[in-house]
C-alpha positions in Angstrom: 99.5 89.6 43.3 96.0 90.8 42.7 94.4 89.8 39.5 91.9 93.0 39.7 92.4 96.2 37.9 92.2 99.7 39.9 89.1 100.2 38.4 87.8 96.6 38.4 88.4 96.7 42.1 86.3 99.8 42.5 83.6 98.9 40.3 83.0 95.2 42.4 83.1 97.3 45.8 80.2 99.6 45.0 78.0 96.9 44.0 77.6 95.1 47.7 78.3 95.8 51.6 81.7 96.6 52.9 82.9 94.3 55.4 85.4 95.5 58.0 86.1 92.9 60.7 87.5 93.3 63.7 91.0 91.6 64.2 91.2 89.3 67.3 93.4 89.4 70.1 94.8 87.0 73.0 93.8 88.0 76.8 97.5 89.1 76.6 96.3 91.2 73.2 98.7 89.2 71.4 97.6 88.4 67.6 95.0 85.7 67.3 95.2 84.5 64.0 93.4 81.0 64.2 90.3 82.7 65.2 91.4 85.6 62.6 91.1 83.2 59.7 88.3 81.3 61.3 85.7 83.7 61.2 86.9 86.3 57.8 86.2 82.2 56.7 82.9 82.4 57.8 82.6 86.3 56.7 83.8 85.7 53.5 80.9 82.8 52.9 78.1 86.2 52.7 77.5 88.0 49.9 79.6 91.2 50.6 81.4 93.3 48.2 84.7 93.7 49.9 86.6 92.8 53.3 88.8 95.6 54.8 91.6 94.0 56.8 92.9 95.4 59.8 91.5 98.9 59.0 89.3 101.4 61.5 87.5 98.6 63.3 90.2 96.4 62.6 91.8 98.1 64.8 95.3 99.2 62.5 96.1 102.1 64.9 97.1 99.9 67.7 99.2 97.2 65.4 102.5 97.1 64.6 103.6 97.2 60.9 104.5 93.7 60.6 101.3 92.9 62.7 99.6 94.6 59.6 101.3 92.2 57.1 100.6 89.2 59.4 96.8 90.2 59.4 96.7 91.1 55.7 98.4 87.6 54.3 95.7 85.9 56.7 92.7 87.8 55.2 93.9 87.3 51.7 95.1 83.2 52.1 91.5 82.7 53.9 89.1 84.3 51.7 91.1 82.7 48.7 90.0 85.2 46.3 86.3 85.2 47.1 86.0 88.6 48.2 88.6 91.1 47.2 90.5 91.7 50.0 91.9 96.0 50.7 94.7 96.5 53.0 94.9 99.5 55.1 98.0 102.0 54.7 98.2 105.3 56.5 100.8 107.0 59.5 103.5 109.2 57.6 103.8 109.4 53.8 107.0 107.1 54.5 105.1 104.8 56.4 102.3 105.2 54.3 104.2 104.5 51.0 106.2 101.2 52.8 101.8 99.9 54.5 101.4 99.7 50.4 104.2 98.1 48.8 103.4 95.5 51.7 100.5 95.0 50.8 101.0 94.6 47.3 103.5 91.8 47.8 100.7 90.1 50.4 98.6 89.9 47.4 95.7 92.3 48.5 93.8 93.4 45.8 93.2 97.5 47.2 94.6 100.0 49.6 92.5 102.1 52.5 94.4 105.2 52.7 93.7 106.0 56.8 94.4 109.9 57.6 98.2 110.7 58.9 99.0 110.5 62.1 98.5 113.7 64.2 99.7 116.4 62.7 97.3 119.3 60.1 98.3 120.1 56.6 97.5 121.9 54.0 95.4 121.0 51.1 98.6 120.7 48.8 100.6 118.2 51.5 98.0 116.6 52.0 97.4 116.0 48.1 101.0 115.0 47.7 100.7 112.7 50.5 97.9 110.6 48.7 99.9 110.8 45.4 103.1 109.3 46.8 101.0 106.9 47.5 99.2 106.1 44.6 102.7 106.3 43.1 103.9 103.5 45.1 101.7 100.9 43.8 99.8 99.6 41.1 97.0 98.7 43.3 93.5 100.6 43.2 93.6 103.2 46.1 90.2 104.2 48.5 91.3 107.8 50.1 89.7 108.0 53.6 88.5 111.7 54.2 88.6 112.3 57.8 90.1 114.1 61.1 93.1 115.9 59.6 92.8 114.7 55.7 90.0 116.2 54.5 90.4 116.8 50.9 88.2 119.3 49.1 86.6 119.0 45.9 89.4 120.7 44.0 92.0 118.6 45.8 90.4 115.6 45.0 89.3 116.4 41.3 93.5 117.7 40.7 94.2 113.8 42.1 92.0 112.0 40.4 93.8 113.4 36.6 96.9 112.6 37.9 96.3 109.5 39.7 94.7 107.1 37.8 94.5 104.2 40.3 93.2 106.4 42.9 89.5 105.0 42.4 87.5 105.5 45.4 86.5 107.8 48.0 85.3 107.1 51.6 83.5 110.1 53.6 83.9 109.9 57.2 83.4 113.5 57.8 79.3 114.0 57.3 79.4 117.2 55.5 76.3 116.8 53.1 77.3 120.3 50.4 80.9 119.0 50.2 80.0 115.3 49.2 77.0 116.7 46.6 80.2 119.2 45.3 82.4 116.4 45.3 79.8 113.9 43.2 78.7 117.0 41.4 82.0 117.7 40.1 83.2 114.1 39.3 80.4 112.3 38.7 81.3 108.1 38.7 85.2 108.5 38.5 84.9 107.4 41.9 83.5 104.1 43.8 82.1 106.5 47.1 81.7 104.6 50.2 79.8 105.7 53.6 82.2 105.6 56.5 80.9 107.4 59.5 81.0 105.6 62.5 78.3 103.2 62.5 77.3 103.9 58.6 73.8 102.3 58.6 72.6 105.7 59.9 73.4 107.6 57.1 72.9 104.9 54.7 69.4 105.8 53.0 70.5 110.0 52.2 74.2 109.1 51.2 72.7 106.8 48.2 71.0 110.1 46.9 74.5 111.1 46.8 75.6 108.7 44.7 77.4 107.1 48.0 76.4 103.2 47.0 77.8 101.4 49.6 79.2 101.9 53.4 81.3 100.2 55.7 79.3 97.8 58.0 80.7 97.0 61.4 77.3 95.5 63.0 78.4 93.1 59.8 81.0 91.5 62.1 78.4 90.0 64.8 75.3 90.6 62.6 75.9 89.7 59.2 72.2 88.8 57.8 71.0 91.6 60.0 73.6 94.1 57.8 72.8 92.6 54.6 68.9 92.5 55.0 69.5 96.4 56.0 71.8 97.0 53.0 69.3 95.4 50.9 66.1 97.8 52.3 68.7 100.9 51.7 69.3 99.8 48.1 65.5 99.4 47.6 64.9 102.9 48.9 62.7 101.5 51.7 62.2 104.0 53.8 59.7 101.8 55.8 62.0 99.0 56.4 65.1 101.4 57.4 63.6 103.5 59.5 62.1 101.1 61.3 65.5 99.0 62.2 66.9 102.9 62.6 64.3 103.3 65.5 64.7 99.6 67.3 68.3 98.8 66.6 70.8 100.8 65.3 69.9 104.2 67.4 69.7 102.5 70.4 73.1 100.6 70.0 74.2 104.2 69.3 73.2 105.1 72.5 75.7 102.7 74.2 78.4 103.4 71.8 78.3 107.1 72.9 78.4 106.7 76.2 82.5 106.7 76.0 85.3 107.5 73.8 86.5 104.8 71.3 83.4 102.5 71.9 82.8 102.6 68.3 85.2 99.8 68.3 85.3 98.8 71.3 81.5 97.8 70.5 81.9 95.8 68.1 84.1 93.2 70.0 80.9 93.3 72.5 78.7 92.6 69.8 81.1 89.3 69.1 81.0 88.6 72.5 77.0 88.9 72.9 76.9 86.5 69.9 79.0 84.1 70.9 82.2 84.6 69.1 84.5 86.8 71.1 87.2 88.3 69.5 89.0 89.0 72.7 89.7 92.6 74.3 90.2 95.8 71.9 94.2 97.2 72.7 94.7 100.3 74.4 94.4 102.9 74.4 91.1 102.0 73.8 88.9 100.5 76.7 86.1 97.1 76.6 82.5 97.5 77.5 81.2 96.7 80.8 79.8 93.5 81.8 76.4 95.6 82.4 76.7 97.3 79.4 77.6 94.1 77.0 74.5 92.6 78.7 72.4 95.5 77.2 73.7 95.1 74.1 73.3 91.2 74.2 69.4 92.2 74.8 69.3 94.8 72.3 70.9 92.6 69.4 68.1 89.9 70.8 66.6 87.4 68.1 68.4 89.0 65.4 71.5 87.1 65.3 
């Protein structure tokens, strides 16, 4: 059980970088949870704010429910309570509501509420949606807005009065007027985190925004990189930002582009380039080439 308040939770998360590792897989894409634990162990040692198991980069789409659990206990028997530790729910309100009793019981201190699966709704489904689940545990809850859950500002603010433990807010759409009408309208009621892919981009506007942290998946392969980055953002330093922008991270963009889903499937390169491979990302999704994992081994360079 987690020994963080809802708002405690939130409060501790806006303060740092977001980690969101990527969970690692067999050749046979079979659970690997020795070299799971083995590097959120070395993750966890950085001074990050928060460590999202088996979320977006995590790869939750593609895992079975009681993979989820297996990967959740892992993160949150590893880091031992160094890091708060936020467990991913999402798929049908049922399944939804079941992703966060589990991960209640596992001990996680915070739940990643991932869009539902396929089909549109409605402002009002969706908003009942988010409040069953907020309603089904006692844990602070982080509502991802993106694809087909994208909550407007009146949505959000009717949720946030009757939801008390729904205490953050993770953009993954881009839409500049709704997030200053969002932050406009409720202020710091909310922890708001940046979480388009590859978030470093839109790290340095967002904080105007009152958007003080973002998820970092370079984090996973770079992590002194992310945090020296996090670190200019937080300073304001336009210098020092636009500069890695330019040599770095739009160039790695470049690559990730270049095919659907390689905003994961990039991130297991990056492991790979550095040395700790984290095996191949499931399907549907497809790995980098060996050419193209060689360009990204040159791009990431002396930074490691």
């Amino acid at each position: 059980m987690s020994n963080m308040t809802p708002a405690e939770m939130a409060r501790v998360l806006g303060s740092g970088l977001l980690s969101f590792p990527v969970t690692h897989f067999r050749d046979d894409f079979s659970f690997d949870e020795s070299a799971y634990r083995d590097n959120l162990g070395r993750l966890a040692d950085f001074k990050v704010a928060g460590l999202f198991a088996a979320g977006g980069t995590g790869e939750f789409f593609a895992l079975t429910p009681t993979e989820v659990d297996t990967v959740v206990r892992a993160a949150v028997e590893e880091t031992r309570g160094r890091v708060p530790v936020i467990a991913p729910s999402g798929q049908g309100t049922a399944q939804a509501v079941e992703y966060a009793k589990a991960a209640e019981a596992a001990g996680a201190d915070g739940i990643l509420l991932l869009p539902p699966y396929l089909v549109g709704s409605e402002q009002a489904g969706l908003a009942a949606h988010v409040e069953a689940v907020c309603r089904a545990t006692s844990l602070g809850v982080i509502v991802y807005n993106r694809a087909n859950a994208q909550l407007n500002e009146h949505t959000l603010a009717g949720l946030c009065e009757r939801c008390p433990n729904l205490v953050g807010f993770k953009d993954g759409v881009g839409d500049v007027e709704l997030m200053t009408r969002i932050y406009a309208g409720l202020g710091d009621r909310l922890t708001y985190v940046g979480g388009l892919p590859t978030a470093e981009t839109f790290a340095l506007p967002y904080l105007e925004m009152g958007v003080t942290t973002y998820s970092s998946a370079i984090f996973n392969f770079l992590p002194e990189w992310a945090l020296s980055f996090y670190d200019s953002v937080r300073r304001r330093d336009r210098d020092a930002v636009y500069r890695e922008l330019s040599a770095f991270v739009l160039p790695y963009i470049a690559i990730r582009n270049r095919k659907r889903g390689y905003a994961v499937s990039i991130v297991k390169a990056g492991m790979t380039a550095v040395g700790r491979h984290a095996g191949p990302v499931r399907l549907p999704l497809t790995d980098l080439d060996a050419s193209e994992i060689a360009e990204l081994k040159a791009l990431i360079g002396d930074r490691r």
